[in-house]
C-alpha positions in Angstrom: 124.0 106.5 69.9 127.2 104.3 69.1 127.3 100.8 70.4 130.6 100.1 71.2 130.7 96.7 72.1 128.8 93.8 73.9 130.4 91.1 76.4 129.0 87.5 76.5 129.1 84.3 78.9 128.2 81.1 78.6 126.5 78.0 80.0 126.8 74.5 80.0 125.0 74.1 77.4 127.4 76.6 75.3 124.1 79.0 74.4 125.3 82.8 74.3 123.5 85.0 76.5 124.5 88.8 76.6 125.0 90.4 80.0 126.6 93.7 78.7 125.7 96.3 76.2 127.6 99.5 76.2 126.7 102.6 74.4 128.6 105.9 73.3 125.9 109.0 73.6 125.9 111.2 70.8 123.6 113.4 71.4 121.2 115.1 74.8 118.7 112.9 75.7 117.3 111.6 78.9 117.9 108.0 79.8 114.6 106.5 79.6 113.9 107.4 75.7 117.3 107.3 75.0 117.5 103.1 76.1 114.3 102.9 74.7 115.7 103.8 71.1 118.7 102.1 71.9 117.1 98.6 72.8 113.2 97.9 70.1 113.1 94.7 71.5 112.9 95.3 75.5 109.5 96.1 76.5 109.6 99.7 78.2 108.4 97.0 81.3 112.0 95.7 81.0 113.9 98.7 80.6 112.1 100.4 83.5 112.7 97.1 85.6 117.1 97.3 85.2 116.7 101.0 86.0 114.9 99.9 89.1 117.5 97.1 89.9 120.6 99.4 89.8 121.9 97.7 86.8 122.2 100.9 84.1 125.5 102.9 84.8 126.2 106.4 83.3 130.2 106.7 83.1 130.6 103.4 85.8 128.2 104.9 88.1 124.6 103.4 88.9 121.6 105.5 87.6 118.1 104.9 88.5 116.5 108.3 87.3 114.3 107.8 84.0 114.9 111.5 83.3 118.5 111.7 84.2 119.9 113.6 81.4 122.6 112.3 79.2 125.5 114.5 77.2 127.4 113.2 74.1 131.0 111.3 75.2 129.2 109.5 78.1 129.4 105.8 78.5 126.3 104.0 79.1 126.2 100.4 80.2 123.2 98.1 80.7 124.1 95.0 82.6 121.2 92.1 82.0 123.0 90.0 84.6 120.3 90.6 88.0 122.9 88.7 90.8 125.3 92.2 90.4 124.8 93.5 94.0 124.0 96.7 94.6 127.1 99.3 95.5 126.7 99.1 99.2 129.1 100.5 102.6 128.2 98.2 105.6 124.7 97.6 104.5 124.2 100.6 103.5 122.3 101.1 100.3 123.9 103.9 98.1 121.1 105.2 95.6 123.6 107.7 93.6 127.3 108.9 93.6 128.9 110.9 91.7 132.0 113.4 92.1 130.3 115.3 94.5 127.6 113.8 96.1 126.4 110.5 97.3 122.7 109.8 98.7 121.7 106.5 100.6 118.5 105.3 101.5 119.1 105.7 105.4 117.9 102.4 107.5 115.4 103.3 110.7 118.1 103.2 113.6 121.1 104.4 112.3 122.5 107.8 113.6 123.6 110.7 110.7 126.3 111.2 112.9 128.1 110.8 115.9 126.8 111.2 120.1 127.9 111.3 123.3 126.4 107.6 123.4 127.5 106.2 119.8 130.7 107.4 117.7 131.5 104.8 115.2 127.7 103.3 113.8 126.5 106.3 112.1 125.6 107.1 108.3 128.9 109.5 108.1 131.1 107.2 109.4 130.6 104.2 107.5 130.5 106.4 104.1 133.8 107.7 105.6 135.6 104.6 105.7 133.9 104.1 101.8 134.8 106.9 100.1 138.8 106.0 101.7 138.8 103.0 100.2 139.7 105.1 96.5 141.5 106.9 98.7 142.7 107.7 102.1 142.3 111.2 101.4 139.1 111.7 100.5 136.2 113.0 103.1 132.7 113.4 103.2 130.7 116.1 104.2 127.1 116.1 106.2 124.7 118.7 104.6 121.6 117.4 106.0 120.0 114.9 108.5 117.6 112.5 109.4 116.2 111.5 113.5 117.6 108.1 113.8 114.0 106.7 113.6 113.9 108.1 110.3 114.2 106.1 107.4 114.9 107.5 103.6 116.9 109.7 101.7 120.0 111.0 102.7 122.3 113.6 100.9 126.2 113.7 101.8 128.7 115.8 99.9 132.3 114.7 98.9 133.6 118.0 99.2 133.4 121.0 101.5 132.6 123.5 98.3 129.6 121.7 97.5 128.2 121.7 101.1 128.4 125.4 101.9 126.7 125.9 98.6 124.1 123.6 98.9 123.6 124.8 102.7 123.7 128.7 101.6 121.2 128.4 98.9 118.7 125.6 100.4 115.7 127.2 99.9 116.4 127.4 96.4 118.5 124.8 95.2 116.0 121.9 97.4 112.9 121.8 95.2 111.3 118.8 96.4 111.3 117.1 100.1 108.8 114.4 100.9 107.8 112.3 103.9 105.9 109.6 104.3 104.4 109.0 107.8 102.0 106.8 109.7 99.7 108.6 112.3 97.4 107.6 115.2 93.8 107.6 114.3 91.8 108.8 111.4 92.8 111.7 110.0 89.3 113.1 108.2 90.5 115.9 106.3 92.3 114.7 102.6 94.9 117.3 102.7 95.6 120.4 104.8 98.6 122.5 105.7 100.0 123.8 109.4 101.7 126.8 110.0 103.7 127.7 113.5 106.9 128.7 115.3 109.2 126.1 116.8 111.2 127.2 119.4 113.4 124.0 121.5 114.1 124.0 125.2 116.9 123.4 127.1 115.6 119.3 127.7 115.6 119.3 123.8 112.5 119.2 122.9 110.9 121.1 119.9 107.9 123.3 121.0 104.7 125.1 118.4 103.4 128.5 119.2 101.2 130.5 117.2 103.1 133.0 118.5 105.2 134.9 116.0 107.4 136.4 118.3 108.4 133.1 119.7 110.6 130.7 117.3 111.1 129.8 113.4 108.6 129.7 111.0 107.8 126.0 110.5 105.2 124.7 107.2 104.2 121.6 106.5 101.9 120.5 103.8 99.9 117.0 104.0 97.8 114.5 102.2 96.1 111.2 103.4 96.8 108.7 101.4 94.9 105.8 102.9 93.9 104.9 106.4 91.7 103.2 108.1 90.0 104.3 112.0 93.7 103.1 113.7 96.3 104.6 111.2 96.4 106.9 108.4 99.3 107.4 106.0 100.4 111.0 105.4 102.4 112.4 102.3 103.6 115.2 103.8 106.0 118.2 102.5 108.0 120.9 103.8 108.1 124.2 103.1 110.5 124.6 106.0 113.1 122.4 107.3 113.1 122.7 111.0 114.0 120.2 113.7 111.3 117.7 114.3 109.2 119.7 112.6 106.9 116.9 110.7 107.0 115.3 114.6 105.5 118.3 116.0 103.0 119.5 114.2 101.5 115.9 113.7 101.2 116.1 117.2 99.8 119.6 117.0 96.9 118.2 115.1 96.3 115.1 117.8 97.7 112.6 115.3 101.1 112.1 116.7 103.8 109.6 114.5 103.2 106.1 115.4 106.2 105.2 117.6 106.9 108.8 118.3 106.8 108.7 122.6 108.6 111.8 122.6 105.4 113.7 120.6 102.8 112.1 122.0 102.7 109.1 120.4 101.1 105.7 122.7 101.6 102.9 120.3 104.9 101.6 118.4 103.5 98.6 116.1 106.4 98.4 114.1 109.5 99.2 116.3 110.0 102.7 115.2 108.8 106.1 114.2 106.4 105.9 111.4 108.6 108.3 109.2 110.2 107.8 106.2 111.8 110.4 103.9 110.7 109.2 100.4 111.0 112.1 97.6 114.4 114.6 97.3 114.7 116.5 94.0 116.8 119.1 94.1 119.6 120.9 91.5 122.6 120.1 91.0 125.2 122.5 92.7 127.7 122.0 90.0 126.2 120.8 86.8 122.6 122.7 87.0 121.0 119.9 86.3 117.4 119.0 88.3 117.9 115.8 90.2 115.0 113.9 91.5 115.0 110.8 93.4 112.5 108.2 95.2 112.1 105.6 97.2 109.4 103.3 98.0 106.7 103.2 100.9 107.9 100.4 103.5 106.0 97.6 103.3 104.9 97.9 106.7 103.5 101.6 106.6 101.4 100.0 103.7 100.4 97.3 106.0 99.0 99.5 108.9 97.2 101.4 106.7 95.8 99.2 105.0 91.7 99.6 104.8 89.9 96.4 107.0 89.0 93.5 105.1 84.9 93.2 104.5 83.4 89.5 105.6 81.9 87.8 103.2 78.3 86.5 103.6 
C-alpha cells in the first residue's frame, strides 16, 4: 500500500498529533489485515475500535466491515480524530452508502414509509431529502421494510435498477437476516425451528395454519440466548420473509414479542416491540461482492434478559 500523505493539528502546547492517514491500495486485500499491515504500532484493539466508530472511509465513504474487500486505486483514510460525527439524515444513523445503496440502523417508532396517518416522518422520506442534498435529482428506492416497532437494519436503493434486481433474486442474493427479540416467559428449548402458512385478513392481521392449502410458506429458525423465568432473548432467522412473520409464530409457540398487543403479547417494559433486526449480509447486486453487516443488542433487551442476581449469605 502507498501512503500518500498525513494531515496534522496542533495544540496549545504546539505538540503534533496526527488525525489523518491516507493510503493508496495496491493490491486485494480485506480491510482489517490490510490496516493492520499498514499501521505495527496500533494494537488490533485500536484498529478494530475506529472501524467501530465510523472513522475509516474507503473512497470518502464510511466503512465498518473488517472483511470489506479492498481493490488497487482505492483511497483509504483513517481519521484518529473521535469528535467526527457520524454521517447522519435527521437523526438517522447511516451504517453504509455507496452508489447504490444505503443501510441505516432504523430507530423503534419510525415508519419505512408513508400512511394514511403519517406522510412526512418516515425512513424514506428523510433519506429522500438526503440524498437531494447532492442533488435534487436523485431518489431513493424502498426494497424492504421494517414494523415501525422494529428497530435495526434497513436497506434502501439509490436507483430503480438495483431494486428490481435485488427484489427479483431475494432468495438468492439475501444470504443472511437476523433478529433479535425479547419474549414472554421461559422459553425451555435452546433452539428450534417453526414451519406454517400465513395468510392476512381483511382487519390486517397475519394468521398461521398448518394448513398447506391456506397461505405462504413461512420458516423461522431460533436460538435462546439468555433468559431468565420472565423473558428470554431469541436469535431468530428467516428462511422466509413474510409479513409479521417472526410476530406470529412467537406467538404460535405461547411466547408472544414483549410489547407486541397485536400477537398476544400482555406486557410492554420497554415501550415497544421487543424486536430488532441485527444481522443483514447479503451480495452485492452490482459488484458481486458478499456484504455483511451488524448491529448491536439494545442495551435494554440485554437488561430484561438478564439472569436474577443470587443473594449473598
Amino acid at each position: 500500500m502507498k501512503k500518500n500523505r498525513s494531515r496534522f493539528g496542533s495544540n496549545k502546547k504546539k505538540k503534533t498529533k496526527k488525525t489523518i492517514d491516507i493510503f493508496t491500495i495496491d493490491k486485494n486485500d480485506t480491510l482489517l489485515p490490510c490496516l493492520l499491515t499498514l499501521l505495527p504500532q496500533k494494537s488490533r484493539s485500536t484498529i478494530k475500535a475506529v472501524l467501530r466508530d465510523r472513522q475509516v472511509s474507503v473512497d470518502g465513504i464510511p466503512v465498518t466491515q473488517f472483511d470489506h474487500e479492498l481493490i488497487p486505486g482505492q483511497c483509504l483514510e483513517v481519521r484518529w480524530d473521535r469528535s467526527t460525527p457520524q454521517q447522519k439524515s435527521h437523526g438517522l444513523n447511516i451504517i453504509y452508502e455507496d452508489q447504490d445503496l444505503i443501510i441505516i440502523d432504523k430507530p423503534a417508532g419510525l415508519l419505512t414509509i408513508a400512511t394514511d396517518k403519517e406522510k412526512r416522518k418516515t425512513a424514506y422520506s428523510f433519506l429522500s431529502d438526503y440524498v437531494k442534498t447532492a442533488d435534487p435529482e436523485n431518489k431513493i428506492f424502498i426494497i424492504h421494510r421494517l414494523d415501525r416497532e422494529t428497530s435495526g437494519l434497513l436497506m434502501f436503493a439509490k436507483n430503480e435498477t438495483v431494486k428490481q434486481q435485488i427484489q427479483k433474486t431475494w432468495t438468492t442474493t439475501i444470504q443472511q437476516r437476523t433478529y433479535i427479540a425479547v419474549v414472554e416467559g421461559e422459553v425451555k428449548k435452546k433452539k428450534g425451528t417453526i414451519t406454517s402458512w400465513l395468510t392476512e385478513s381483511k382487519a390486517l392481521i397475519v394468521y398461521s395454519s398448518r394448513n398447506q392449502e391456506h397461505g405462504q410458506k413461512a420458516i423461522t429458525h431460533y436460538k435462546k440466548i439468555r433468559g431468565n423465568n420472565r423473558f428470554s432473548l431469541l436469535q431468530v432467522n428467516l428462511e422466509t420473509g413474510r409479513k409479521h412473520q417472526i410476530r406470529v409464530h412467537m406467538q404460535e409457540i405461547n411466547h408472544p414479542i414483549i410489547g407486541d398487543r397485536k400477537y398476544g403479547s400482555s406486557v410492554n417494559p420497554i415501550g415497544r416491540i421487543g424486536l430488532h433486526s441485527q444481522v443483514l449480509a447479503f451480495t452485492h447486486p452490482t459488484t458481486g461482492e458478499p456484504c455483511r453487516f451488524e448491529t448491536p443488542i439494545p442495551k435494554s433487551f440485554w437488561n430484561l434478559s438478564s439472569s436474577p442476581k443470587k443473594s449473598k449469605g
